[in-house]
MOPAC internal coordinates of N, CA, C and O (Angstrom, degrees):
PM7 1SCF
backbone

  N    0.0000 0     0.00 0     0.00 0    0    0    0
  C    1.4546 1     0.00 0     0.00 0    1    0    0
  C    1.5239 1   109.28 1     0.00 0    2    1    0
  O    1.2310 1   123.66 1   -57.44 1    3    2    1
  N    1.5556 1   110.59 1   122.56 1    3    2    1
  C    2.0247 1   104.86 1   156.72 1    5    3    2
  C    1.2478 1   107.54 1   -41.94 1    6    5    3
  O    1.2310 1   134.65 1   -17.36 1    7    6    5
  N    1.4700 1    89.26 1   162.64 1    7    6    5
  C    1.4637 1   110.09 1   175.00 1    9    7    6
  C    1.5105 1   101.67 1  -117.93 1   10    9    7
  O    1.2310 1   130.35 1   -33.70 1   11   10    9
  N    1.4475 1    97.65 1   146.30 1   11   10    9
  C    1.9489 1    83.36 1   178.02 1   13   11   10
  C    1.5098 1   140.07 1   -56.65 1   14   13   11
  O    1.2310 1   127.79 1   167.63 1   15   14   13
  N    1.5007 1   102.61 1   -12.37 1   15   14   13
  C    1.7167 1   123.03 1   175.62 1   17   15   14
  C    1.8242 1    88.17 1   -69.96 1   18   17   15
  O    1.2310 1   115.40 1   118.66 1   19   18   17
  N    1.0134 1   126.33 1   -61.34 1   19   18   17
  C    0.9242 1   134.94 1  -160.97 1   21   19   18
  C    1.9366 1   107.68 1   -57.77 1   22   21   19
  O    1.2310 1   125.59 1   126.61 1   23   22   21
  N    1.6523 1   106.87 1   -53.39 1   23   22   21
  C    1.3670 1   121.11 1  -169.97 1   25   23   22
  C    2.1221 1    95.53 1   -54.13 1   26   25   23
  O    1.2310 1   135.25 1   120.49 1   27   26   25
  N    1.8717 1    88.09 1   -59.51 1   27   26   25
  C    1.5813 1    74.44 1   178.06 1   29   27   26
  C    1.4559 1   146.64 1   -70.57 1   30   29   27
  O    1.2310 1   129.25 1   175.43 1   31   30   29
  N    1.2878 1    99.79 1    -4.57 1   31   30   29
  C    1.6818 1   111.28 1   176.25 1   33   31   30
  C    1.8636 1   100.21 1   -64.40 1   34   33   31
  O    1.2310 1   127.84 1   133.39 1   35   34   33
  N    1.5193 1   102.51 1   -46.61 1   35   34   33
  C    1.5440 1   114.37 1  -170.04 1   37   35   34
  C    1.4996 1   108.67 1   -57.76 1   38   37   35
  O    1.2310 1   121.56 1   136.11 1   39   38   37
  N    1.2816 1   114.61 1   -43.89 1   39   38   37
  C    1.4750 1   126.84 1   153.81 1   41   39   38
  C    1.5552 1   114.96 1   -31.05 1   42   41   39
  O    1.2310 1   126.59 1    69.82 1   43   42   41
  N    0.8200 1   104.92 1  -110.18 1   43   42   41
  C    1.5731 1   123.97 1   159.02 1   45   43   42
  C    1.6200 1   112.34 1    12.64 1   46   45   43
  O    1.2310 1   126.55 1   133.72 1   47   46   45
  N    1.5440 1   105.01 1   -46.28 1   47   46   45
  C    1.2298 1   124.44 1  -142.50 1   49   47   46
  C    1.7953 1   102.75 1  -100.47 1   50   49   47
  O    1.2310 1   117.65 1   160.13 1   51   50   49
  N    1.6494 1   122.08 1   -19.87 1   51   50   49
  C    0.8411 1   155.49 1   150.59 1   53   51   50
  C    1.5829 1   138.54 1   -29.09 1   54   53   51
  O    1.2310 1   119.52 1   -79.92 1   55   54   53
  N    1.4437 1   118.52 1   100.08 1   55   54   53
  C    1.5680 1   121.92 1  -151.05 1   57   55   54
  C    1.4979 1    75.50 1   -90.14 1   58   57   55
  O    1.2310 1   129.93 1    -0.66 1   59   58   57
  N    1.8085 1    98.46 1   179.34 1   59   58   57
  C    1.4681 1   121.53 1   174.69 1   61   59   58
  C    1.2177 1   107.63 1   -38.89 1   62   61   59
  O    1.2310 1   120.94 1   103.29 1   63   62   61
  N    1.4069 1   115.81 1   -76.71 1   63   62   61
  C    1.7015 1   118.12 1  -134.09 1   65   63   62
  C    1.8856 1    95.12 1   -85.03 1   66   65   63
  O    1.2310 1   119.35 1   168.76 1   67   66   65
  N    1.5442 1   118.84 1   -11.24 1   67   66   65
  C    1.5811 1   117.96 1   158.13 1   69   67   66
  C    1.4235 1    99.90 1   -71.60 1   70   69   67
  O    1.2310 1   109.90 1   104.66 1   71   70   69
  N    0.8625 1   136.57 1   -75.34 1   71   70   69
  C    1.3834 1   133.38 1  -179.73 1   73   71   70
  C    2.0780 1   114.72 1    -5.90 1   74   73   71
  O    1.2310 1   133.44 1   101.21 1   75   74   73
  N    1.4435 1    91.64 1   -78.79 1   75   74   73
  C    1.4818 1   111.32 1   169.72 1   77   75   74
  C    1.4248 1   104.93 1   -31.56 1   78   77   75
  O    1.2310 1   121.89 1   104.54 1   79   78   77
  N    1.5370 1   113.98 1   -75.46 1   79   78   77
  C    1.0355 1   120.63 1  -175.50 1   81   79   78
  C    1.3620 1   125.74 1   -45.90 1   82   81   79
  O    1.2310 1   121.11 1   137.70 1   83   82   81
  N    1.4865 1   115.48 1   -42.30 1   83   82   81
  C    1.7551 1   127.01 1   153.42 1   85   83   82
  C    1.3008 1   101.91 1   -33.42 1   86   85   83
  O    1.2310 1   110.85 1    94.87 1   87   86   85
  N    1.9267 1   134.81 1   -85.13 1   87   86   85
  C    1.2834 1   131.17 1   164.59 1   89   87   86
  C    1.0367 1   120.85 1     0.46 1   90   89   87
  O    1.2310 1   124.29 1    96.54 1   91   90   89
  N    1.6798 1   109.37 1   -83.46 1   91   90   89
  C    1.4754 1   116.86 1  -152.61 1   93   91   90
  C    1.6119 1    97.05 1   -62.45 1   94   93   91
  O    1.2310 1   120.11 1   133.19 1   95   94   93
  N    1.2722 1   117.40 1   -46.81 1   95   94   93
  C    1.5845 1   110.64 1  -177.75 1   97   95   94
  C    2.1456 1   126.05 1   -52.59 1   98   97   95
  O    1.2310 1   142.40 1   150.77 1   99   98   97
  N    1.4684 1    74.11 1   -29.23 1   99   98   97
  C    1.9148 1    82.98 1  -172.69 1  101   99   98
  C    0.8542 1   116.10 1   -84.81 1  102  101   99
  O    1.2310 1   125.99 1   145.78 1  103  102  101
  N    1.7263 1   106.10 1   -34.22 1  103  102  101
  C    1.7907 1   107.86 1  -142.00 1  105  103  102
  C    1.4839 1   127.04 1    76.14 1  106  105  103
  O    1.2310 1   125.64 1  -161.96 1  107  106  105
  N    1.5778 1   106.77 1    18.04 1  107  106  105
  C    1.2702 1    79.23 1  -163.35 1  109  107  106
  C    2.1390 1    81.34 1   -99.32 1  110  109  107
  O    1.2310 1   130.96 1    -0.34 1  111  110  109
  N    1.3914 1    96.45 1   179.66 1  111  110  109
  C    1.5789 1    92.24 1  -178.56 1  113  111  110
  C    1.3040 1   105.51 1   -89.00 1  114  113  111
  O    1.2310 1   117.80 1   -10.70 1  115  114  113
  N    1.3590 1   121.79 1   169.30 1  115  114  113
  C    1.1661 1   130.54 1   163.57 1  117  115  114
  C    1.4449 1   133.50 1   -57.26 1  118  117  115
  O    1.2310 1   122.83 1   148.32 1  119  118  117
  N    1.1295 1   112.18 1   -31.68 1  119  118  117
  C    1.6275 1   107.62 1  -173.51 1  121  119  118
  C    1.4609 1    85.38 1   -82.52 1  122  121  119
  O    1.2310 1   106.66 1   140.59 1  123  122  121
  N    1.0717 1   142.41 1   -39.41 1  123  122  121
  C    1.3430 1   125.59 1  -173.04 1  125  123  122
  C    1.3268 1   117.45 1   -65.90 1  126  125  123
  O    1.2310 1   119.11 1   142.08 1  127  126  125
  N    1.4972 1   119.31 1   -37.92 1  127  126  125
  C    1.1482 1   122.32 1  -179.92 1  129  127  126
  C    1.6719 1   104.00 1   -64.65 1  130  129  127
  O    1.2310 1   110.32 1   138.69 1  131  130  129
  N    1.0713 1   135.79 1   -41.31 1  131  130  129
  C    1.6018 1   151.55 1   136.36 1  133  131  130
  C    1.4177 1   108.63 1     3.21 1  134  133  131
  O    1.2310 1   125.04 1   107.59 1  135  134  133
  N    1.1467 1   107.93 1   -72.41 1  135  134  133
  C    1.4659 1   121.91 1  -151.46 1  137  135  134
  C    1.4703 1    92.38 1  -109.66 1  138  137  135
  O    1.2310 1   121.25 1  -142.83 1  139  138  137
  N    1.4091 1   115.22 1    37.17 1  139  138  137
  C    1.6444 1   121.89 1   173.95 1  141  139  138
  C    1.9832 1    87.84 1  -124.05 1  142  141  139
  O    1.2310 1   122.01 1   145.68 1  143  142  141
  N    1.2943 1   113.76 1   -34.32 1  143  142  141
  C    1.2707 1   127.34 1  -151.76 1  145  143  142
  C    1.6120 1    97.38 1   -76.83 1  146  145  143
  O    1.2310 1   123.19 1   131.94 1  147  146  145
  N    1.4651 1   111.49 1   -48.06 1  147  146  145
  C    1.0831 1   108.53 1  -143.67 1  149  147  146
  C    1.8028 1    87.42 1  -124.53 1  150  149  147
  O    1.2310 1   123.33 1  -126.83 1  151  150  149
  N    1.3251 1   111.23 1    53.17 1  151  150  149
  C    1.9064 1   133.60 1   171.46 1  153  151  150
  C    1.4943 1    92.69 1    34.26 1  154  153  151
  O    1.2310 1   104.28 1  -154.35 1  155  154  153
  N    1.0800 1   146.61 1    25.65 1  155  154  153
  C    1.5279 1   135.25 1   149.97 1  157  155  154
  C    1.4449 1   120.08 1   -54.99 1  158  157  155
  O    1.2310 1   112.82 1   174.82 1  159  158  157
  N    1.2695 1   131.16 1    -5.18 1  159  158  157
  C    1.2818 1   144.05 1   162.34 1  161  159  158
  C    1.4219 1   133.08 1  -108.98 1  162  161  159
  O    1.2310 1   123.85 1   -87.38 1  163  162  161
  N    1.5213 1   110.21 1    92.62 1  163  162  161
  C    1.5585 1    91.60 1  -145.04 1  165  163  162
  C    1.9722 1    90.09 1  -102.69 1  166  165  163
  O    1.2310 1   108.89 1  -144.53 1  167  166  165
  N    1.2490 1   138.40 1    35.47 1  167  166  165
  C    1.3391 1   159.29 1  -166.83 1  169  167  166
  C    1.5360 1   123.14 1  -155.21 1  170  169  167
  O    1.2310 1   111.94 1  -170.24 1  171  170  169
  N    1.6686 1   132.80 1     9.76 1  171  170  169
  C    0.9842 1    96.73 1  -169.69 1  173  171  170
  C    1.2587 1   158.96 1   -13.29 1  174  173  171
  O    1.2310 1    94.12 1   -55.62 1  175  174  173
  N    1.4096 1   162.41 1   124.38 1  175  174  173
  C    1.3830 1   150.99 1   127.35 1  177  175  174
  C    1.3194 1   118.79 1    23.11 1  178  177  175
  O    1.2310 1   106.74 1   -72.39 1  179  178  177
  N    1.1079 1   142.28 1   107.61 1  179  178  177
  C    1.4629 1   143.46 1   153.31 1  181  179  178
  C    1.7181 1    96.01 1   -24.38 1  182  181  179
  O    1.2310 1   114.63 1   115.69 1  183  182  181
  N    1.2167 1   127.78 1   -64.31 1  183  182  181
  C    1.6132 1   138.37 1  -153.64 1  185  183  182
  C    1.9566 1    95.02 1   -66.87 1  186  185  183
  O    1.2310 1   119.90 1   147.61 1  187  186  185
  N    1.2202 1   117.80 1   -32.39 1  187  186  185
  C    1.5589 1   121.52 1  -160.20 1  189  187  186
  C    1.3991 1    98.95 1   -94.36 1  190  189  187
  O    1.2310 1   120.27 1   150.55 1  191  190  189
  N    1.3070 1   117.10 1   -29.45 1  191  190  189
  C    1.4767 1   118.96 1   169.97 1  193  191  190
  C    1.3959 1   117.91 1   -80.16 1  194  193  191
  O    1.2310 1   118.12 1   151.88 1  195  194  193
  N    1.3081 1   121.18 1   -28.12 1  195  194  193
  C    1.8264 1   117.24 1   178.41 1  197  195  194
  C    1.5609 1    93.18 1   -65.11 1  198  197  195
  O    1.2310 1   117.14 1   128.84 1  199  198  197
  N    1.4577 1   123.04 1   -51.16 1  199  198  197
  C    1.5318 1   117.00 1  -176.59 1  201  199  198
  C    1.1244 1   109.45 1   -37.27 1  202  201  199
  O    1.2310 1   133.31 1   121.12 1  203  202  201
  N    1.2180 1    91.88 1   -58.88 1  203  202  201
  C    2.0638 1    94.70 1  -154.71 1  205  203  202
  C    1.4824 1    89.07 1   -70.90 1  206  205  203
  O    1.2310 1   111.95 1   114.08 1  207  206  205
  N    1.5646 1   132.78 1   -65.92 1  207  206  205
  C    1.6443 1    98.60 1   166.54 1  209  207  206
  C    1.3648 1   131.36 1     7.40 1  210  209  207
  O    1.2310 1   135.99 1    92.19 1  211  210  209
  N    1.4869 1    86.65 1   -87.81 1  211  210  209
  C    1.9024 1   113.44 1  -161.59 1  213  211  210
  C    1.9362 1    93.06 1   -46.36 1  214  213  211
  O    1.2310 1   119.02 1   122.26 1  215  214  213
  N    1.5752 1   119.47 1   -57.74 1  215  214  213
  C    1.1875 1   120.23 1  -174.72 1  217  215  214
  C    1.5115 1   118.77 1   -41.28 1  218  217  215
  O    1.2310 1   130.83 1   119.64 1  219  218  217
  N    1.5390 1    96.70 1   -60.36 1  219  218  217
  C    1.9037 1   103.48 1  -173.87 1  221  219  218
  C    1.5270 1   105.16 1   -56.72 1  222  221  219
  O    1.2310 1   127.20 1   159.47 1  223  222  221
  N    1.5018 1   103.75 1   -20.53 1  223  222  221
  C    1.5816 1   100.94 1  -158.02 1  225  223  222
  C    1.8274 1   105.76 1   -67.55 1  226  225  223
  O    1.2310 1   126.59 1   135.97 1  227  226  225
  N    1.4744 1   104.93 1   -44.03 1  227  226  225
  C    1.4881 1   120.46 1   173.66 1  229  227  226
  C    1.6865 1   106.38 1   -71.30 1  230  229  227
  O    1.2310 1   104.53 1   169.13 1  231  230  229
  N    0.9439 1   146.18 1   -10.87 1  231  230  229
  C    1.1345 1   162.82 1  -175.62 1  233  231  230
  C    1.1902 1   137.11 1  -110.93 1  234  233  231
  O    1.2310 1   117.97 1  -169.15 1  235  234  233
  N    1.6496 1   121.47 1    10.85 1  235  234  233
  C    1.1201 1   133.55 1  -164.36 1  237  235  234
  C    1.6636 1   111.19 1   -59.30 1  238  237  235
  O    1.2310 1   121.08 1   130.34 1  239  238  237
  N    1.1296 1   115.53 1   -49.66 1  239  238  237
  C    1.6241 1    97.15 1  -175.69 1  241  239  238
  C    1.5050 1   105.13 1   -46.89 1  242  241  239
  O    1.2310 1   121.93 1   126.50 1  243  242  241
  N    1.6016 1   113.91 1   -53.50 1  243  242  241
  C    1.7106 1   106.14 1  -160.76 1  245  243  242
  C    1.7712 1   101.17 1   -55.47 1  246  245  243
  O    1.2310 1   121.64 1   138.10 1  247  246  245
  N    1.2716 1   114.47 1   -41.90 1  247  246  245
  C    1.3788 1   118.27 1  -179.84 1  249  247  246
  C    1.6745 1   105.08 1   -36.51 1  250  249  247
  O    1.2310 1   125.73 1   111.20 1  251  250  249
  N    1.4001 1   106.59 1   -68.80 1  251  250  249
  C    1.6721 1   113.62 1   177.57 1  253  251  250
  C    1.0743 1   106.77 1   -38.93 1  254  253  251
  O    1.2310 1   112.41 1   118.48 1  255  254  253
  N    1.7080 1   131.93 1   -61.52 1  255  254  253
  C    1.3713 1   139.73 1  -156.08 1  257  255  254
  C    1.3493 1   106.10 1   -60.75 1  258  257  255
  O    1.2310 1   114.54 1   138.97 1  259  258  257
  N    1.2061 1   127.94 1   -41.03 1  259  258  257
  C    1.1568 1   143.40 1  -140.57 1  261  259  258
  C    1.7583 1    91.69 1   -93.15 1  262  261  259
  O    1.2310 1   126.49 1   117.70 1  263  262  261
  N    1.2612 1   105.13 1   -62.30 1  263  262  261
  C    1.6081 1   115.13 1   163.40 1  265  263  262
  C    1.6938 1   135.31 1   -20.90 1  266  265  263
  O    1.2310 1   135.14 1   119.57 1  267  266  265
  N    1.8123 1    88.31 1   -60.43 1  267  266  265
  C    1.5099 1   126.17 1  -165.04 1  269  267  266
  C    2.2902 1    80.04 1   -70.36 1  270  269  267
  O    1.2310 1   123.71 1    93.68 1  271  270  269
  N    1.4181 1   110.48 1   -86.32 1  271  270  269
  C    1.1123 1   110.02 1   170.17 1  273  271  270
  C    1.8587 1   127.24 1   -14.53 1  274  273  271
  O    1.2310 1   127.85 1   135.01 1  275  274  273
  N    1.0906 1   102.48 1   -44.99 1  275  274  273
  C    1.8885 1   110.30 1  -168.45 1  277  275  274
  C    1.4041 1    87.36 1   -88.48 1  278  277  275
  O    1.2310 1   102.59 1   145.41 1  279  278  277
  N    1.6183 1   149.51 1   -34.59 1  279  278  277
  C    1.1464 1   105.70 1  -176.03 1  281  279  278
  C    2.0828 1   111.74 1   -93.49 1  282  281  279
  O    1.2310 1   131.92 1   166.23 1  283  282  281
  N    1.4895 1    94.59 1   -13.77 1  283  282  281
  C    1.6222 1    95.09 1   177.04 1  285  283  282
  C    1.6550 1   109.68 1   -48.31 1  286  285  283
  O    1.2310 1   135.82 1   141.54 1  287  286  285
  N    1.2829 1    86.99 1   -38.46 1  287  286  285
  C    2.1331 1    83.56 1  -173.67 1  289  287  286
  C    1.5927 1   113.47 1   -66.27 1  290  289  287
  O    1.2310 1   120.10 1   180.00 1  291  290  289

């Protein structure tokens, strides 16, 4: 299982049209997903974190990719 240090780096790490795709999969809205991206949330939601869980969880390569990518830079 991620860890949430981990979930939000992958966040973070996240171009537009992944982003969307985060959305359309969660539900969660955009400005939130936004203001997940860019550390304006320094507490997530218990409820916003099972998503993004549940998401990375089905999603593990992009999770890795996304990872592998954020520390190369």
């Amino acid at each position: 299982m991620s860890t949430s240090q981990d979930i939000m780096k992958a966040v973070r790490a996240m171009n537009m049209a992944q982003q969307k795709s985060l959305c359309d999969a969660t539900g969660l809205p955009a400005p939130t997903v936004a203001k997940l991206k860019y550390s304006q949330v320094a507490d997530p939601r218990t409820s916003t974190m099972d998503k993004l869980r549940d998401y990375f969880g089905r999603n593990r390569r992009l999770m890795a990719k996304l990872l592998e990518d954020k520390e190369a830079a």
